[in-house]
Backbone as ProteinMPNN parsed JSONL, in Angstrom:
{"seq_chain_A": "XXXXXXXXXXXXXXXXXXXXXXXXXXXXXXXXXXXXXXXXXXXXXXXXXXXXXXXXXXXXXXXXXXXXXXXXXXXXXXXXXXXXXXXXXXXXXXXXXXXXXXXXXXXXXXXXXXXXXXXXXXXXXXXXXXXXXXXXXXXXXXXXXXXXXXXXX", "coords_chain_A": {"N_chain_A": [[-3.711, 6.667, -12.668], [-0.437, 6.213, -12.515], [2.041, 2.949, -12.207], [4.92, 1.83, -10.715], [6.116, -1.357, -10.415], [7.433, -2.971, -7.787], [8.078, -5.131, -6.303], [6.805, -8.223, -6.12], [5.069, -10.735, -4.072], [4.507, -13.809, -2.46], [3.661, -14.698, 1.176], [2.862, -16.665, 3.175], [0.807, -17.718, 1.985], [-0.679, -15.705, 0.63], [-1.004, -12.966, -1.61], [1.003, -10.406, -2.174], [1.971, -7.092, -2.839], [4.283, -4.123, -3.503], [4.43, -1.412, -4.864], [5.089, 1.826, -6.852], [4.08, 4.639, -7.287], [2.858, 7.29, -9.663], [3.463, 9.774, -8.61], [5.06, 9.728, -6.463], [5.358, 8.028, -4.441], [5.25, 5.206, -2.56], [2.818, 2.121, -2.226], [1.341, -0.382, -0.664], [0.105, -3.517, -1.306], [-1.979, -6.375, -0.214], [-3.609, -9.298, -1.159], [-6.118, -11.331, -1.079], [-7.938, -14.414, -1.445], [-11.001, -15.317, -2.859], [-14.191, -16.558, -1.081], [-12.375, -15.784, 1.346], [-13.2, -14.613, 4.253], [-12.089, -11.819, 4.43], [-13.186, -11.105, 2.14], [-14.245, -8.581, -0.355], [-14.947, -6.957, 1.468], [-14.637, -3.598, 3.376], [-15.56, -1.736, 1.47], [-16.555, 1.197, 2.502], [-19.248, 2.943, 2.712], [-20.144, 5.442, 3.255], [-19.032, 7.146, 6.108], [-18.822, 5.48, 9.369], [-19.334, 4.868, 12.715], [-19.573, 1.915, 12.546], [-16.786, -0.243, 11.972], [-15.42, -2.118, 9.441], [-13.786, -5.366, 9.599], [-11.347, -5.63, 7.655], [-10.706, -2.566, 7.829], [-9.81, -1.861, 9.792], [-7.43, -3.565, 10.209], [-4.183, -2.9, 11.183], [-2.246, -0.406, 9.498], [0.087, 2.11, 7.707], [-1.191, 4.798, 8.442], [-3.638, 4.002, 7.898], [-5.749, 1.845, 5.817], [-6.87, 2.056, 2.858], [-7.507, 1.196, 0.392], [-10.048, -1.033, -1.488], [-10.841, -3.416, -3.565], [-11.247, -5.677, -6.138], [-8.996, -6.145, -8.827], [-7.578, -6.329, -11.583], [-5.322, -5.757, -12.989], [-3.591, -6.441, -10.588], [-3.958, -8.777, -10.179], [-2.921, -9.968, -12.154], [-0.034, -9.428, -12.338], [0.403, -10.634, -10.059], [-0.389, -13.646, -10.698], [-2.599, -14.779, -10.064], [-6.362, -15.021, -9.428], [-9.332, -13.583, -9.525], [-8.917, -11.761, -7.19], [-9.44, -10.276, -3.931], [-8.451, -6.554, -3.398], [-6.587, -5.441, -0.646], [-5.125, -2.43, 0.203], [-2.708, 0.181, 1.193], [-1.106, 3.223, 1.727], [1.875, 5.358, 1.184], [1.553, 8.306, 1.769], [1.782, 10.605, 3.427], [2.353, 13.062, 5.892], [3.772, 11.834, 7.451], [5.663, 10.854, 6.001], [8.475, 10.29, 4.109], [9.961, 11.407, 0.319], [10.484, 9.873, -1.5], [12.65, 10.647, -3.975], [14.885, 9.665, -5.277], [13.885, 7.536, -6.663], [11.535, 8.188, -7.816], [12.31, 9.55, -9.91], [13.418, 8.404, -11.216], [11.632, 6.588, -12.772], [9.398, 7.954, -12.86], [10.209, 10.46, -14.136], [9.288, 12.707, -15.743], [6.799, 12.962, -15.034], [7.686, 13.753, -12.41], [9.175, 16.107, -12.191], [6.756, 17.896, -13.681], [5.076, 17.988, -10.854], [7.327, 19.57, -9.149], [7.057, 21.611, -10.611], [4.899, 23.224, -10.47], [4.936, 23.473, -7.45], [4.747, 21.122, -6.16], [6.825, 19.888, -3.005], [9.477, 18.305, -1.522], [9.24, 15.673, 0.979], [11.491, 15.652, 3.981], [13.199, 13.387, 5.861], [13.916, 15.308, 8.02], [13.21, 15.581, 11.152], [13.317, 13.306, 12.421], [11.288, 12.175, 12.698], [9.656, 11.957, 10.568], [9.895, 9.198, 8.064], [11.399, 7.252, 5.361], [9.608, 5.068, 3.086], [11.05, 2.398, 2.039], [11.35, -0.461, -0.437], [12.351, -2.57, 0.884], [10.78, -1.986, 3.49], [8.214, -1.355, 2.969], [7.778, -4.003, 1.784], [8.257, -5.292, 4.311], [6.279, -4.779, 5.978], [4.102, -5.664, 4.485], [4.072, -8.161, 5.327], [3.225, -8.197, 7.572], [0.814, -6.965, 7.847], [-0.423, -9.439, 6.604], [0.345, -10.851, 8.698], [-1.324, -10.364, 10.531], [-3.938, -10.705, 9.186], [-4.503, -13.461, 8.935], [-3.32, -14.447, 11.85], [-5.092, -12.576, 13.147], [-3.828, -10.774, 14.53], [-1.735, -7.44, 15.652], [1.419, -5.697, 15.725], [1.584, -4.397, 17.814], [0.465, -5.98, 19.805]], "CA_chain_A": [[-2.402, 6.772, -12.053], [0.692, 5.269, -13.399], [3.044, 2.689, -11.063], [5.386, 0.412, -11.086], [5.94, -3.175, -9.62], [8.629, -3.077, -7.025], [7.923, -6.238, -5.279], [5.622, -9.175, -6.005], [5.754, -12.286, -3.619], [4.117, -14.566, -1.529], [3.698, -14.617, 1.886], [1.887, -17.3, 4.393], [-0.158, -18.293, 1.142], [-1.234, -14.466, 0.472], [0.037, -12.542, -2.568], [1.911, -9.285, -1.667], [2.501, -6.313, -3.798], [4.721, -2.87, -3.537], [4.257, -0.126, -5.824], [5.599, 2.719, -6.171], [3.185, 5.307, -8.027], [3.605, 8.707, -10.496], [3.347, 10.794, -8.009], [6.501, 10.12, -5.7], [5.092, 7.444, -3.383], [4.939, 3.6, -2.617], [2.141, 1.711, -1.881], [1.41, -1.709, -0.441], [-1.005, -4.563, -1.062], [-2.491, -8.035, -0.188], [-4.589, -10.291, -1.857], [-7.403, -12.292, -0.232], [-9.269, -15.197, -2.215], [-12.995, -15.371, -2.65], [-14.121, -17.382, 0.538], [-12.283, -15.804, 2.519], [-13.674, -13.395, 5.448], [-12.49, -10.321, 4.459], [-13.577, -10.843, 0.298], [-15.065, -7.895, -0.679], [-14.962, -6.357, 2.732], [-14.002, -2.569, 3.539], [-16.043, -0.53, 0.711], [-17.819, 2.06, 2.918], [-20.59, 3.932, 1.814], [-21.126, 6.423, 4.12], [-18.294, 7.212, 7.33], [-19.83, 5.132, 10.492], [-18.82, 3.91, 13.661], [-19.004, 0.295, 12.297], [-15.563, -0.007, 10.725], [-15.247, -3.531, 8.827], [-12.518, -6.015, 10.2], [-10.161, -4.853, 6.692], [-10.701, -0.954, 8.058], [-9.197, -2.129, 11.288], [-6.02, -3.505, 10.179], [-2.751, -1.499, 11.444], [-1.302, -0.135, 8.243], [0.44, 3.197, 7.673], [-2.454, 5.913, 7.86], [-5.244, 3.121, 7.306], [-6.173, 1.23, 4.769], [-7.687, 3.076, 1.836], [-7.722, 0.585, -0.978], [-10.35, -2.555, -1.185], [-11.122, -3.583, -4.708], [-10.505, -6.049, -7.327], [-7.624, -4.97, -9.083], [-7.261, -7.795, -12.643], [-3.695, -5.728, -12.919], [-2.809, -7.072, -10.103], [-4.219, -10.404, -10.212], [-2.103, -10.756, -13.168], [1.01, -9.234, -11.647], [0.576, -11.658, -8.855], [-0.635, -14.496, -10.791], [-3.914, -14.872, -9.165], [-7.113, -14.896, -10.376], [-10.329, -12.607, -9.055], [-8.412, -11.989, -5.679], [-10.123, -8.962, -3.398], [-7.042, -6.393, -3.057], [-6.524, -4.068, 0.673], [-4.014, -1.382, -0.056], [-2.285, 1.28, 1.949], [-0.373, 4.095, 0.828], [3.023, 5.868, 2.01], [1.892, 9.501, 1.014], [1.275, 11.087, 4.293], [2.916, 13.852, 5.965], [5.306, 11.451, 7.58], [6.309, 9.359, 4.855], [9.504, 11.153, 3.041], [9.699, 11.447, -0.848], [11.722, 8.503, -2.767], [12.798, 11.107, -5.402], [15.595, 8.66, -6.599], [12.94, 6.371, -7.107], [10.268, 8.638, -8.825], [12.785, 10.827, -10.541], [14.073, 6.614, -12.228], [10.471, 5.596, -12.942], [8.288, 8.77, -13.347], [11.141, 11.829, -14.249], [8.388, 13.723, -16.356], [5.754, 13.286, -13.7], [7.941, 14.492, -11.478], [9.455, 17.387, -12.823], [5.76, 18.512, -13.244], [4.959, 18.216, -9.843], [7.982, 20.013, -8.891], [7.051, 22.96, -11.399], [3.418, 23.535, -10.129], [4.931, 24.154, -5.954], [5.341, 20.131, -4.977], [7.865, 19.939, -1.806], [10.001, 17.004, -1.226], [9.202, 15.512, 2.651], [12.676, 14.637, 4.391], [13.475, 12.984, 7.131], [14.745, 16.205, 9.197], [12.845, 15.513, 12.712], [13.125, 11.993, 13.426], [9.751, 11.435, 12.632], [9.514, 11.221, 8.972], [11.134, 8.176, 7.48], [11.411, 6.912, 3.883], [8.883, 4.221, 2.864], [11.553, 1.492, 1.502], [10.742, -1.336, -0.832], [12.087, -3.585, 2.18], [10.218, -1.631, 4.623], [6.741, -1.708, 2.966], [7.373, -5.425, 2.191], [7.711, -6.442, 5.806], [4.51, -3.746, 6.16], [2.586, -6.699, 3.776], [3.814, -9.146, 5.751], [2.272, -7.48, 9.279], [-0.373, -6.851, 7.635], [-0.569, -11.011, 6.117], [0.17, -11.936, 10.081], [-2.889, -9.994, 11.372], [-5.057, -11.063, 8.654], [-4.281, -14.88, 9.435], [-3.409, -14.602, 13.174], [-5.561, -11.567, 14.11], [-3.205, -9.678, 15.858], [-1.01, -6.891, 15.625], [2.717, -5.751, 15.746], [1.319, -3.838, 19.53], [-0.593, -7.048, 20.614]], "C_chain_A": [[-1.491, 5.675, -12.592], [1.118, 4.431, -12.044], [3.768, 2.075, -11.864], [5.708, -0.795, -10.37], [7.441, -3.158, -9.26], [9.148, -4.626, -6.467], [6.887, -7.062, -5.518], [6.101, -10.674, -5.52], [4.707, -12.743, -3.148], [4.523, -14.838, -0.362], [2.5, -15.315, 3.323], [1.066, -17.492, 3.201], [-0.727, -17.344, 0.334], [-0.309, -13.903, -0.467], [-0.128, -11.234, -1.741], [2.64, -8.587, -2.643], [2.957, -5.213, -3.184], [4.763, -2.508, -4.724], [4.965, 1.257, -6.023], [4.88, 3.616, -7.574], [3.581, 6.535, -8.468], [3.477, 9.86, -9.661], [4.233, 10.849, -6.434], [5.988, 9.046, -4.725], [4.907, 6.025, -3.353], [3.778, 3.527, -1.47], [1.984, 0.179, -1.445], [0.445, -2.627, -0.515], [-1.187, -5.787, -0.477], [-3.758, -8.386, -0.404], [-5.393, -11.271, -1.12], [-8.327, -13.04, -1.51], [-10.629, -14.496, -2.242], [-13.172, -16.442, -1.825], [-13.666, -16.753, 1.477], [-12.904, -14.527, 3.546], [-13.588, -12.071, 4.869], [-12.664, -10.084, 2.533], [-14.363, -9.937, 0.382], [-15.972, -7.332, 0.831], [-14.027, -4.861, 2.424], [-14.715, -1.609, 3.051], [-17.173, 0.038, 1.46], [-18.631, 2.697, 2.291], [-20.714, 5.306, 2.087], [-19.858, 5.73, 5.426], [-19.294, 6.588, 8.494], [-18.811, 5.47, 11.328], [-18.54, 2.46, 13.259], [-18.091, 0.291, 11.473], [-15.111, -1.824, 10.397], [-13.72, -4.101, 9.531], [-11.462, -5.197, 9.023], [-9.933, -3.559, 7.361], [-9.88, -1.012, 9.352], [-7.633, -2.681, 11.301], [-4.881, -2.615, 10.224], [-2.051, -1.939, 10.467], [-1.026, 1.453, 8.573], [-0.404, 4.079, 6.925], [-3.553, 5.216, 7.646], [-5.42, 2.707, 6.285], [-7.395, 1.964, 4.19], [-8.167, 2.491, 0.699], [-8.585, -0.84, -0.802], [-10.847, -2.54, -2.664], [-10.884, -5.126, -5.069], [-9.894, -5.171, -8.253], [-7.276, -6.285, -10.593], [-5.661, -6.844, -12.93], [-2.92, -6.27, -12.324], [-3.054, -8.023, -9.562], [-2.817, -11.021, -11.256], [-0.654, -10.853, -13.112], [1.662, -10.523, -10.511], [0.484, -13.708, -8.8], [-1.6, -14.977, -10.058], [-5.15, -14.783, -9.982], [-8.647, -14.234, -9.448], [-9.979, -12.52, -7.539], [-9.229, -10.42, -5.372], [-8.354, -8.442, -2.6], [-7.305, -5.227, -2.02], [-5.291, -3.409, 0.494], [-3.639, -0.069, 1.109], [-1.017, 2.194, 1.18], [0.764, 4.538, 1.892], [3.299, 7.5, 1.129], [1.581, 10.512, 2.169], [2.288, 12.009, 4.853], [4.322, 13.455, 6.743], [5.819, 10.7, 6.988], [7.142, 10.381, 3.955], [9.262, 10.674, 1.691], [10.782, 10.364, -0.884], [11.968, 9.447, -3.58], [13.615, 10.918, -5.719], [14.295, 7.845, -7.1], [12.214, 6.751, -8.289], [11.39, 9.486, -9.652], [13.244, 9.192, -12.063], [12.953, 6.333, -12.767], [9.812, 6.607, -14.102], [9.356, 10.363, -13.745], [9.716, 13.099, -14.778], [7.083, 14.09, -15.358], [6.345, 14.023, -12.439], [8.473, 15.598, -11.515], [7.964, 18.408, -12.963], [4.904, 18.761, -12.07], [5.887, 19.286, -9.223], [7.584, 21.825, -9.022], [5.751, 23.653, -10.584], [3.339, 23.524, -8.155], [4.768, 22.536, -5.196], [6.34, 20.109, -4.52], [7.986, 18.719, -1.219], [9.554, 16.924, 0.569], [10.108, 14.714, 3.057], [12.604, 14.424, 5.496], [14.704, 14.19, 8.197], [14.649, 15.963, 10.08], [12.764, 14.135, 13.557], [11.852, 11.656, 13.307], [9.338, 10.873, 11.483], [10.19, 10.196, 8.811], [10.612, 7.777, 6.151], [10.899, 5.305, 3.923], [9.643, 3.155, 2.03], [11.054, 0.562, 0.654], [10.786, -2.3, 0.57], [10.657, -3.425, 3.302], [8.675, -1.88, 4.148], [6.675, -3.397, 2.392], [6.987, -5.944, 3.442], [6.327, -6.117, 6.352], [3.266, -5.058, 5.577], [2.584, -7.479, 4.723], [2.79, -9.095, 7.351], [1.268, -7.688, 9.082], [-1.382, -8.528, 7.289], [-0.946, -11.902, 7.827], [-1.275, -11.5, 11.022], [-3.965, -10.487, 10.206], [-5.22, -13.008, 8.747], [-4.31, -15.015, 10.617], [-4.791, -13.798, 14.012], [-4.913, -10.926, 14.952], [-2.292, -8.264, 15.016], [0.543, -6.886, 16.022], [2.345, -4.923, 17.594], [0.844, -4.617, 20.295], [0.515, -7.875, 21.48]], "O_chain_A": [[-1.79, 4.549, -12.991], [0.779, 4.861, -10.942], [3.649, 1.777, -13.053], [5.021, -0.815, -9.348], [8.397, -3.273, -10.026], [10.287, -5.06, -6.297], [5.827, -6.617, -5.078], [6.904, -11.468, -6.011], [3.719, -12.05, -3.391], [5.681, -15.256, -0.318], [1.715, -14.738, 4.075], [-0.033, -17.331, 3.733], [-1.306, -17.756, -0.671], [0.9, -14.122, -0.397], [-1.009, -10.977, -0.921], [3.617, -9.038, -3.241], [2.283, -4.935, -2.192], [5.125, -3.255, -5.633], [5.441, 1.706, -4.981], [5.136, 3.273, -8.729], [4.54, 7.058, -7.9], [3.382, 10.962, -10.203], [4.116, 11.697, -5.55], [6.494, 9.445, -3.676], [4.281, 5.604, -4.326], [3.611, 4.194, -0.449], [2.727, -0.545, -2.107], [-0.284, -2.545, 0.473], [-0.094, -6.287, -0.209], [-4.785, -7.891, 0.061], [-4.727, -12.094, -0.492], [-9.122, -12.492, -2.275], [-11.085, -13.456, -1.766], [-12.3, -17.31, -1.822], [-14.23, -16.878, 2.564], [-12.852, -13.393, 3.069], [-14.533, -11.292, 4.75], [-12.312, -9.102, 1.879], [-15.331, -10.128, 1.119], [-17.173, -7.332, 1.102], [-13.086, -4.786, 1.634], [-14.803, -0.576, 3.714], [-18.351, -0.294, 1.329], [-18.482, 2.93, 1.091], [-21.241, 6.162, 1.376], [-19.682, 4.544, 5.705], [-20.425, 7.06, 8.616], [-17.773, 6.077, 11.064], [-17.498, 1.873, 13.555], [-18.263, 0.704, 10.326], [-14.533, -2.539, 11.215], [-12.784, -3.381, 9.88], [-10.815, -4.227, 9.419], [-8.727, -3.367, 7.518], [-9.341, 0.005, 9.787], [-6.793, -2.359, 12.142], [-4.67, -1.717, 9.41], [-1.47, -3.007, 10.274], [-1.663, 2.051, 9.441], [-0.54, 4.273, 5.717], [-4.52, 5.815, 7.177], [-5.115, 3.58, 5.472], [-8.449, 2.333, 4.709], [-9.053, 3.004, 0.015], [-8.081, -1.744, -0.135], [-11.331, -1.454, -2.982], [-10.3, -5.799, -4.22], [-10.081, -3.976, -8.477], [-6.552, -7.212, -10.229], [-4.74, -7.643, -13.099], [-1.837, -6.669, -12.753], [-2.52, -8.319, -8.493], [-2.081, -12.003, -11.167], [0.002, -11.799, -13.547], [2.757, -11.037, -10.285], [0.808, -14.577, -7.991], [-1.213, -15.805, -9.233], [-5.044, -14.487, -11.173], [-8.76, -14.887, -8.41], [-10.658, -13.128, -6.712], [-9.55, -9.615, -6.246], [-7.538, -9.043, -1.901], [-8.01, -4.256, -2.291], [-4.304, -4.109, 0.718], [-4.538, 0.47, 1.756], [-0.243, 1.832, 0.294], [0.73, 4.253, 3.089], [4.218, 7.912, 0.421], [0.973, 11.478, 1.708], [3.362, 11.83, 4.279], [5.389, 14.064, 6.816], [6.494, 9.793, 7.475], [6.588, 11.174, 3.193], [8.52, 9.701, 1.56], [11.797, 10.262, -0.195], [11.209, 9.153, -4.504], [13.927, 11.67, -6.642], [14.07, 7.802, -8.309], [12.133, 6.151, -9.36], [10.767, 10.43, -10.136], [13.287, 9.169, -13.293], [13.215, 5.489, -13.625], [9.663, 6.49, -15.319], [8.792, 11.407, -13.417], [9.382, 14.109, -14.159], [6.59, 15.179, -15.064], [5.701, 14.707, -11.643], [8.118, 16.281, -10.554], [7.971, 19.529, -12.454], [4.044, 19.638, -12.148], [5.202, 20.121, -8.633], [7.674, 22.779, -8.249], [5.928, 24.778, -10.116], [2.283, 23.551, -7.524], [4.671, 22.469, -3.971], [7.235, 20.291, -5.345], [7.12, 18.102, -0.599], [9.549, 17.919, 1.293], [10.073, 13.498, 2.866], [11.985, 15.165, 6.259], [15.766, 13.98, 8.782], [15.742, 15.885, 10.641], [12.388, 13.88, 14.701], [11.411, 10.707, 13.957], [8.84, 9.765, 11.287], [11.245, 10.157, 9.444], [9.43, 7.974, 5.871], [11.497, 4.434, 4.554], [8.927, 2.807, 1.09], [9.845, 0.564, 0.884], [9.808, -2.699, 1.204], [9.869, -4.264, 3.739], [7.94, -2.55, 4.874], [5.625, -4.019, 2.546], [6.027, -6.644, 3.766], [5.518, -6.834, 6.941], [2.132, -5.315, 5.983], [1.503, -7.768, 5.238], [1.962, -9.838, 7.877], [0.574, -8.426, 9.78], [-2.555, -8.746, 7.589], [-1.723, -12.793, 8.17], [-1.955, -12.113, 11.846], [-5.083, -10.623, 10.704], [-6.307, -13.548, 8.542], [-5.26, -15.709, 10.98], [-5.348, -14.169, 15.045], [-5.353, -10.53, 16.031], [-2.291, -8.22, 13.786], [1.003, -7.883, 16.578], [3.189, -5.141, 18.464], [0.678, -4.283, 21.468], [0.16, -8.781, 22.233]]}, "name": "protein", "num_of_chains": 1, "seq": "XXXXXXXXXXXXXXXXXXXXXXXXXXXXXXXXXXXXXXXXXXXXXXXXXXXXXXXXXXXXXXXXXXXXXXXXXXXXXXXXXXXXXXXXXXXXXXXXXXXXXXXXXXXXXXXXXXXXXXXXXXXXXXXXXXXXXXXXXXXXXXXXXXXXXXXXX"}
């Protein structure tokens, strides 16, 4: 999968990436040392009941991504960081197609051709996954992985 680098900062000590990927959608990361708690935490094996502290963080739709990632060590300036990702491709997350039409035009034009359907914000429920908006998303995500809490706590 292709992206591109919307957003790379720092945040409470934690690097913090947005994305926004060839297939019409932004994504969000943060970076965790080695040492810390949740290094190389999240990769299930097998669906349980025991869901790892990372699997538990409130992100949009759950956290799907735990890896090393050396793209975006290098992006971030970091060096073997463990990366938790969440995506904004879900049935309420509207299309960016200024975004992907500026980035990815050919990717998206072939999506288009082959019966993909833009998702707008008609009902008040959908809303459009912003660069702002999935920044402050890292940072939520930065204050529960430091504080332990949530944006409902």
């Amino acid at each position: 999968m292709k992206y591109k680098v919307e957003s790379s900062f720092e945040y409470r000590g934690l690097p913090c990436l947005v994305l926004f990927y060839d297939r019409g959608h932004r994504c969000g990361y943060v970076g965790v040392p080695e040492g810390h708690q949740l290094y190389e935490m999240g990769e299930r094996k097998e669906y349980s009941e025991d869901y790892t502290e990372v699997e538990m963080l409130d992100t949009n739709g759950g956290t799907n991504f735990f890896n090393h990632h050396p793209k975006f060590d290098e992006v971030a300036d970091v060096k073997n960081y463990w990366w938790i990702g969440w995506d904004y491709d879900h049935s309420w997350d509207e299309t960016d197609g200024e975004a992907w039409k500026e980035y990815f035009p050919e990717d998206m034009q072939y999506s288009l051709d082959h019966g993909f359907r833009f998702r707008h914000a008609y009902d008040g429920y959908t809303r459009r996954a912003t660069i702002p908006y999935v920044a402050h998303e890292c940072q939520c995500v930065v204050d529960q992985i430091i504080d332990g809490r949530n944006e409902d706590d």
